[in-house]
N, C-alpha and C positions, 0 to 999 in steps of 0.2 A: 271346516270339516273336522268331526271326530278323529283322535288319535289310534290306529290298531294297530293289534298285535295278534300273532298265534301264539297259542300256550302247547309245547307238547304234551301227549295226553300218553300216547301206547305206540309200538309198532310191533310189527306181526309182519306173517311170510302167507304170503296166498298165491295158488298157482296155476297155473292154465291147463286144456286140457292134455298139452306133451309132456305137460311135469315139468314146465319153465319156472322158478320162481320167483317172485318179483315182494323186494322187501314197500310195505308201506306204511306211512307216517300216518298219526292221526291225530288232529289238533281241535284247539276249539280257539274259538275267536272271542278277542275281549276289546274293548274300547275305553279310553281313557276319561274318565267322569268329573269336570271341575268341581271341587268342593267350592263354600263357602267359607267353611272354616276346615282348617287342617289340611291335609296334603291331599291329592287329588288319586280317586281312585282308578286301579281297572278291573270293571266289570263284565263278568261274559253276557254275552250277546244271546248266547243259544244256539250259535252255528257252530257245524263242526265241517272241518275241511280233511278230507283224505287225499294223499298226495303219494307216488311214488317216488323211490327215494332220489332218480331224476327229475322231480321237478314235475310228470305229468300227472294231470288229476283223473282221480278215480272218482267215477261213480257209484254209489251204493245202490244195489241193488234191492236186496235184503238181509236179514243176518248171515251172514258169511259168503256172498256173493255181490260179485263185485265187476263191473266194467272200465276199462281204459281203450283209448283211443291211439291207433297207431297208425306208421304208413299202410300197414297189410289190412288196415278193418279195423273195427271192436275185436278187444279180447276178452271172454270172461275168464274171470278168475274165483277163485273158491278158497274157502281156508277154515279152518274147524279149531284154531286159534280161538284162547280164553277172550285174550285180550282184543278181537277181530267184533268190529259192532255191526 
C-alpha cells in the first residue's frame, strides 16, 4: 500500500445559520512515488480533504457552502472566504 500524506493548502472560517463559527482546514492528498533512480516522490492525488479543526469532516457542497455532521443533524455552513473552495 502507497505511502500518504495531507499537504495543508488554506483555512478559513465559515459559519452556520446562528452565526456559530467553525474554523476549517483544507488539504490535498499526495502519495509517495518509488523512483527508479533518485529519491522517491510525493505526488498529489487530486483529492482534497476539508476538515474542521476538531477533526470532523466537511462536506462540500459548492463554492462557499459546506456541510458537517453532528449530534443535533447536518449543519450547513457558508463562508465568502478568498481562500474557502
Amino acid at each position: 500500500m502507497a505511502q500518504k500524506r495531507r499537504d495543508l493548502i488554506s483555512t478559513f472560517v465559515a459559519a452556520d445559520s446562528m452565526g456559530r463559527k467553525v474554523l476549517i482546514q483544507h488539504y490535498r492528498e499526495s502519495v509517495l512515488q518509488p523512483a527508479t533512480d533518485g529519491p522517491d516522490e510525493w505526488t498529489p492525488t487530486g483529492a482534497t480533504i476539508l476538515v474542521t479543526e476538531d477533526g470532523r469532516d466537511v462536506k462540500r457542497k459548492s463554492k462557499g457552502v459546506y456541510e458537517i455532521l453532528s449530534v443535533r443533524g447536518t449543519s450547513v455552513l457558508t463562508s465568502n472566504d478568498p481562500d474557502a473552495p
